[in-house]
C-alpha positions, 0 to 999 in steps of 0.5 A: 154603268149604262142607263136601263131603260123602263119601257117594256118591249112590245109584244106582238101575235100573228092572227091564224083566224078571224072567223066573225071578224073578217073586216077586223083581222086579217089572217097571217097578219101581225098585230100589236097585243096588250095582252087580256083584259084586266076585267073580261071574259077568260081567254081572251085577248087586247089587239091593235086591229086595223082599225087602229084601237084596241079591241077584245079577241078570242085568244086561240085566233093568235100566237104570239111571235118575237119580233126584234126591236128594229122589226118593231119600231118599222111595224109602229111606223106602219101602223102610224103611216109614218 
């Protein structure tokens, strides 16, 4: 039998707001998502933004999207400058 892997897909959002968040968000991006916080305020959100840490979000500025595993292994290493 073939080995199964235990990593966990990435999971991915495109931003279709950034009202209050101009310099952080960039609208029609695609950002990495960690999903909501474990402790915080309900509808919210974990993201990569651009500068590079995770930081909180409303939920509603996104909608996740399914993103192939080459698209995102190339979005890593466009995020890393790789």
């Amino acid at each position: 039998m073939g080995q199964v892997s235990t990593r966990r897909a990435k999971a991915f959002v495109i931003c279709i707001q950034n009202h209050g968040y101009p310099a952080s968000l960039e609208v029609g991006k695609v950002y990495q998502t960690l999903g909501p916080p474990e402790h915080g305020p309900a509808h919210r959100t974990r993201v990569i933004d651009e500068s590079g840490e995770a930081y909180i979000y409303p939920s509603a500025y996104f909608r996740p999207i399914e993103v192939s595993l080459p698209v995102q292994r190339a979005l890593a290493k466009a995020a890393t400058g790789a």
